[in-house]
N, C-alpha and C positions, 0 to 999 in steps of 0.2 A: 493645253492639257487640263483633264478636266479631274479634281480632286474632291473626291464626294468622299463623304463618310461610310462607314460600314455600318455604322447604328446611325441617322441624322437626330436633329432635335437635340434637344439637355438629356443627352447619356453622357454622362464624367465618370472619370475615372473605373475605367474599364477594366477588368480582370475574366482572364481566361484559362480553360482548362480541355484538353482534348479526352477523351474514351474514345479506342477505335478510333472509328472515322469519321466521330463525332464532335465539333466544339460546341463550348456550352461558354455562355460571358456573362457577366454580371455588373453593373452599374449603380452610382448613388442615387437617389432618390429627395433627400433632406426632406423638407416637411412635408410631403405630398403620401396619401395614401390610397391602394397601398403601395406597399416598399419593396426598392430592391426588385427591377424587374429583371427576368431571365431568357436570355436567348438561346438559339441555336442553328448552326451552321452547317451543314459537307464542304464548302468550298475556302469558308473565309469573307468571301464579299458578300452574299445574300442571305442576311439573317431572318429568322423570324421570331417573335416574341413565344415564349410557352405560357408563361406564365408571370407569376410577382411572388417572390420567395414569403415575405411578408404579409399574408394579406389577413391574418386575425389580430382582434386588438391585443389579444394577452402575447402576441409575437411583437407590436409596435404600438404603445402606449400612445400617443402624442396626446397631447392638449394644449390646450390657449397658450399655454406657458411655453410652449415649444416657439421659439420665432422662427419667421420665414429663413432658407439658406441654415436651420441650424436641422436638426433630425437626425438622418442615417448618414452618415458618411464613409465612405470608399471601401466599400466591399470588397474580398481576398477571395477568388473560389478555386476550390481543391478538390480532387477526387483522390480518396486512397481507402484502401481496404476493402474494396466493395461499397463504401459510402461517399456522398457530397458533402462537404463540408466548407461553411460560409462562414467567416469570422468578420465581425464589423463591427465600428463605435455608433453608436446611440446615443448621440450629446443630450444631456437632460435627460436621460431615462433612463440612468442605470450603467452609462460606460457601455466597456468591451463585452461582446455576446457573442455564444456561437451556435449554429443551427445548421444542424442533417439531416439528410432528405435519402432516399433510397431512387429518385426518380427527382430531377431538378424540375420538372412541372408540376413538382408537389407533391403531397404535400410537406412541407418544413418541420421540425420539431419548433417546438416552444423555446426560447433560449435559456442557452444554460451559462448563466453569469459565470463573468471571469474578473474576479476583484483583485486578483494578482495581476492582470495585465492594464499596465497605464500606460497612457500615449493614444494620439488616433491613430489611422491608417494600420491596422496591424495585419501582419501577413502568418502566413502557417506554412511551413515546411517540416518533412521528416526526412532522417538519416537513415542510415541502411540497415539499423538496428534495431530502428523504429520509433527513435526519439523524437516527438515535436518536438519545435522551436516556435516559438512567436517571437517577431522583430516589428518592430514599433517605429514610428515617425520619431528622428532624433537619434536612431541605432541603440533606441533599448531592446535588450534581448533575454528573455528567458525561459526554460524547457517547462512543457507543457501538458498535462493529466488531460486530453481533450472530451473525453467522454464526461470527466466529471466536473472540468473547471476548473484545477486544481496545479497549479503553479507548482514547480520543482524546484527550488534551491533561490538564491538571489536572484533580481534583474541584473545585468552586468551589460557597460558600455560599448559597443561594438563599432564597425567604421560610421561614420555620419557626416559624408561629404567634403566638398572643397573645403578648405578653414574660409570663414569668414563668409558662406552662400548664405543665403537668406531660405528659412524654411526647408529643412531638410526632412521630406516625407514621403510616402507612398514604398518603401521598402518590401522587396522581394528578394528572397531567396532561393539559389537554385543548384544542384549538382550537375554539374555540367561536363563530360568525359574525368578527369584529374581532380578537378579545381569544385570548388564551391564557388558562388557569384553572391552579391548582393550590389543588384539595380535599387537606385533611387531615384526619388524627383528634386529639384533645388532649382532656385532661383524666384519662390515664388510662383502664383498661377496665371499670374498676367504674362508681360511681354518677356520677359525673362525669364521664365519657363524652361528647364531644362531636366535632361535625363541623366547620369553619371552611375558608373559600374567601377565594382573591387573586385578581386578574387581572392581566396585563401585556403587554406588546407583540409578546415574543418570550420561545423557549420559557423562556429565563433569565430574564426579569423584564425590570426592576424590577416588581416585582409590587407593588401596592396592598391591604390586606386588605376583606371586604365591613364596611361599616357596621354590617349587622345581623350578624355573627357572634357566637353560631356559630347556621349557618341550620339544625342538627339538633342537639337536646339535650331528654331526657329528666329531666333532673335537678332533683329539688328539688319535682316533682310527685307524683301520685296516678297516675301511669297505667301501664296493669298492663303494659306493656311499659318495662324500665329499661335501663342501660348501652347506649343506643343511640349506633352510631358507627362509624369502619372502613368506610366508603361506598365508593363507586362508581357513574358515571352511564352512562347508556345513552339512546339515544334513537329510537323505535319506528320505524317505516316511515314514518307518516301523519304524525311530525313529534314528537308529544307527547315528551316527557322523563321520566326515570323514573329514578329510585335506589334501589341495596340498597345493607344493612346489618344489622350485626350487633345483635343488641338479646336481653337477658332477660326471663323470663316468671318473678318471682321469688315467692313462696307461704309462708304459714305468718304466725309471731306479726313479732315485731323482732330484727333488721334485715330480715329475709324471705330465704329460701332459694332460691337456683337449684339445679335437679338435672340439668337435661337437656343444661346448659352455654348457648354463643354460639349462637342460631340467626340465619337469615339471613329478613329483613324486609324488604318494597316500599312506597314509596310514591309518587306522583306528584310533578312537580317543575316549576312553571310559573318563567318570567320575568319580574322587572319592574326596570326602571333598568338592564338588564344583567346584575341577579346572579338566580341560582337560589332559591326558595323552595319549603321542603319543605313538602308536604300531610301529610295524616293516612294511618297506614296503610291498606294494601289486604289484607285477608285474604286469605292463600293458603287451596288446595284442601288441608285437612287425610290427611294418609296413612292409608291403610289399613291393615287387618287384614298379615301376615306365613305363608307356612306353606311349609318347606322340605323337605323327603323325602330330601335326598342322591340323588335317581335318574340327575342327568345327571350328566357328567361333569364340568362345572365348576362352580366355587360364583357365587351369584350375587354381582352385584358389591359389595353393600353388606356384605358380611362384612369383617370384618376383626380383625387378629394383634395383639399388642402385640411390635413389633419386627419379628418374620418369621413365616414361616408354613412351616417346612422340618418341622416332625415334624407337621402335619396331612395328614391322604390317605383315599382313597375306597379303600380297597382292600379292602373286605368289601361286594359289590355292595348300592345301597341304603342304607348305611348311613356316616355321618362316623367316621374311625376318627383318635382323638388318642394319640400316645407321648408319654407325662410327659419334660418337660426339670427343670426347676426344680419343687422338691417341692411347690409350692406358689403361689398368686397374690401374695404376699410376694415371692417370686422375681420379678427382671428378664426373666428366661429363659421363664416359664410357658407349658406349650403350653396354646393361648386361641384359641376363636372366635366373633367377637362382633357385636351387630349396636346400632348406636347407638338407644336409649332415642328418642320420638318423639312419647308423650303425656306427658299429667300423670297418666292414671290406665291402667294396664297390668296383663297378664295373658301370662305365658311359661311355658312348659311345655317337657319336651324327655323323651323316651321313651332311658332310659339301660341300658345293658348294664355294672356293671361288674365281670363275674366274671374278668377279666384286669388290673385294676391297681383303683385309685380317684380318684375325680373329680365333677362336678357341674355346678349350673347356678349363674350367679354374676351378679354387679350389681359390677361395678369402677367406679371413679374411677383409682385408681392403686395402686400397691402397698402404701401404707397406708391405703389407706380403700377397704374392700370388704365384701359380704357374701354369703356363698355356702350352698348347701346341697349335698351331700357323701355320694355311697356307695360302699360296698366294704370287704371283709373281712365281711361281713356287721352292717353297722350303716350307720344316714344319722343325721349330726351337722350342724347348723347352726350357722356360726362367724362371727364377726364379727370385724374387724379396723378401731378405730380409735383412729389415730398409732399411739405406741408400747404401746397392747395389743391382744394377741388372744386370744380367748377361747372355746370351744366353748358357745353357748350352750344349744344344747338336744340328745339324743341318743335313738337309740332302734334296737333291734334289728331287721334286720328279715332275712325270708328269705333266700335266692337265689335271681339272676334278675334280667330286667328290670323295671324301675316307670319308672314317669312324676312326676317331679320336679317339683315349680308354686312362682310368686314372685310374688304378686300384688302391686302398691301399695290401699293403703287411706287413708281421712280419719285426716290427723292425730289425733292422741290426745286433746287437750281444743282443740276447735276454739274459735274466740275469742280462746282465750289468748293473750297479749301473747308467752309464751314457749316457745310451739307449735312443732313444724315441722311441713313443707311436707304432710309423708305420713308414709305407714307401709309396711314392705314384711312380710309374710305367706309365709313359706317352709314347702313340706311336701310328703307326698307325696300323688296324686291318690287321693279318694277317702279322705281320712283329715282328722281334724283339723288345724290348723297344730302344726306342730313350734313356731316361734318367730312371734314380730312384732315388727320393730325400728323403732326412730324413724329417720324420713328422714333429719334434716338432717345425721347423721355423714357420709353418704353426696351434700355438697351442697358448691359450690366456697366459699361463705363461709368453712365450716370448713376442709376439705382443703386452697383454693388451687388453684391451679396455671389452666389454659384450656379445659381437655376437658368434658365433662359424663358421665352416665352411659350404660355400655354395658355390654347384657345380653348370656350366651354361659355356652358350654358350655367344660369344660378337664378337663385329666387332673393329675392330683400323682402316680401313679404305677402303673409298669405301662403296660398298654394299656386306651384306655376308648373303648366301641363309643355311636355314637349313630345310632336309626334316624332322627328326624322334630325339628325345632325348631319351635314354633307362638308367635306374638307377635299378640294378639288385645287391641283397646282395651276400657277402661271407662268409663262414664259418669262424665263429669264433672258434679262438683255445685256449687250456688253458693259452698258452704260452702271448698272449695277455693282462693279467692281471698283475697287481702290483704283 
């Protein structure tokens, strides 16, 4: 059975919202701009991107001071009143924000700080009256002025999971026939990853928790989807019920490798006794092939910067033209454009100019864990950078002029082996043998950390560096590829 995601790639922590016959979802982003990208659905499995709720700087500040894995985190999206409304933390920039939109492909308002709400993860619910509530990671909760920011009365403690779980966050609230609900996440985002529900009378409780909690956990099983959790319900036209979530597709020997990061996952949600019961995934419509030309004027929306995107420009008709900031993908600063990683087995290429500075095509995680291949001054070097080393692995002279750059993934190294990873990535140039091929798993959040997954792109280290065409084309996957 085949368990694709409905977003693939680092979409976490998902939240959704239906109009009509319309769903609309929303996703983290952390340091990557811009932020907070937006989808939309008729079915549920075949989404398409609109837009990026975030995409001015006076909407997402970030700078150097921002680290990789910290930025935007777990966006809340609601429709009431005739408006969208998206409440999110912004670590390092200000806290908790909220931003409406009249049309979720934008544009956003600018945020409107909220210095009464503390905690991450906050959610926005209203009552029949019309009261906001925001509930926060840890079940802080307090009533809410949302047009102006403006907090109601004290925060007061609300339910906050099993006694003794680890990390009790991602909180949603919901009226549901009778009962009020408040969904959480616990157990942490790794393997123990879980989802757990109360009900109560009124939107503050006293909440009860369900008997069978947690109604979503992955943990402790065989199944090739893990760290599931970070929910949210939805409920279709015709009535049925329906929940995403975040869950990994992890590969290779022990403990198993995730590379592509948190993707977002569907599955049906029936009732019985009053509380919700999760079914088995629903494979989403898996993504396609990618091919860019730089011809219009705008990038399409799934690109994206690490921080900002102010020395990227079109300014050579046809063609991406990048100014080096930061000498390098070490650098906070690096001019970077990049598009989120979406299978297990991939093939990127990008057609490079760089008789004006040097740069490449590259596979980030973060600024310690990357691998890139690299031309100008006349030579293409393959460099790897993981933790505290970096190393030029492989080198080689080559003309002047433009080539075509390629970074294929391949089968782990000795598959079976208990102490495999997940892949292999294959760098070099088109039409030549590989320069290098390095083992996946330096390049996978077990090792690195942090939230993100992997995101392939084009960058400059120095100089100016011309790009005519990006192309991101899938590969077959094989059994052998799975745990």
């Amino acid at each position: 059975m085949s368990h694709h995601p409905i977003v693939p790639g680092f979409h976490p922590d998902p939240s959704i919202c239906r109009v009509g016959d319309d769903y609309y979802l929303a996703c983290s982003s952390f340091e990557y701009f811009p932020g907070i990208p937006i989808f939309h659905s008729r079915d549920l499995v075949r989404w398409t991107q609109l837009g990026n709720a975030l995409e001015r700087s006076s909407q997402l500040p970030l700078t150097t001071e921002t680290p990789s894995s910290g930025g935007v985190y777990a966006p809340t999206l609601r429709h009431h009143d005739g408006r969208f409304w998206l409440i999110v933390t912004v670590v390092a920039a200000g806290g908790n924000v909220l931003f409406t939109a009249t049309d979720p492909a934008g544009p956003w308002s600018d945020p409107i700080p909220l210095p009464g709400v503390h905690g991450i993860d906050p959610d926005l619910a209203w009552d029949d009256d019309g009261t906001c509530w925001v509930t926060t990671a840890g079940g802080a909760q307090v009533r809410l002025e949302p047009r102006t920011g403006q907090t109601l009365g004290e925060p007061h403690q609300v339910w906050s999971g099993t006694r003794g779980a680890l990390a009790p966050e991602a909180p949603h609230l919901y009226k549901i026939g009778g009962h009020w609900y408040l969904m959480i996440a616990e157990g942490g985002t790794e393997r123990g990853h879980a989802v757990s529900i109360a009900r109560g009378p009124a939107p503050d409780g006293p909440f009860e928790p369900c008997p069978a909690n947690p109604i979503l956990t992955h943990r402790g099983t065989h199944h090739p989807v893990q760290n599931t959790g970070h929910a949210d319900l939805v409920q279709a036209p015709d009535g049925a019920w329906w929940m995403v979530f975040l869950g990994v597709r992890p590969r290779g020997g022990t403990p198993g490798w995730h590379v592509l990061g948190r993707e977002a996952f569907l599955a049906p949600v029936t009732w019985e006794g009053g509380w919700p019961v999760v079914g088995e995934i629903v494979s989403g419509t898996p993504a396609g092939p990618f091919m860019d030309d730089f011809d219009l004027p705008r990038f399409d929306t799934s690109w994206i910067s690490v921080r900002s995107r102010q020395a990227t420009t079109k300014e050579r008709a046809g063609w991406l033209t990048l100014h080096a900031r930061g000498a390098s993908l070490d650098e906070r600063d690096v001019t970077f454009l990049g598009r989120r990683a979406q299978h297990l087995r991939w093939h990127a290429r990008t057609l490079i100019d760089p008789s004006q500075g040097r740069g490449g095509l590259a596979v980030r995680l973060d600024e310690d864990h990357h691998y890139e291949i690299e031309a100008g001054e006349g030579r293409v070097r393959v460099i790897a950078r993981i933790g505290s080393v970096r190393t030029v692995v492989a080198e080689q002279e080559v003309s002047a002029g433009p080539m075509v750059l390629s970074v294929q993934t391949g089968e782990p190294r000795r598959p079976g082996d208990p102490c495999s990873g997940p892949d292999t990535l294959a760098f070099g140039i088109e039409g030549l043998p590989a320069l290098a091929t390095l083992d996946g798993r330096y390049l996978s959040t077990e090792v690195a950390g942090g939230f993100t997954g992997r995101v392939i792109g084009m960058y400059a280290a120095t100089g100016t560096v011309h790009f005519d065409w990006f192309a991101y084309d899938l590969l077959e996957e094989t059994p052998s590829s799975s745990r």
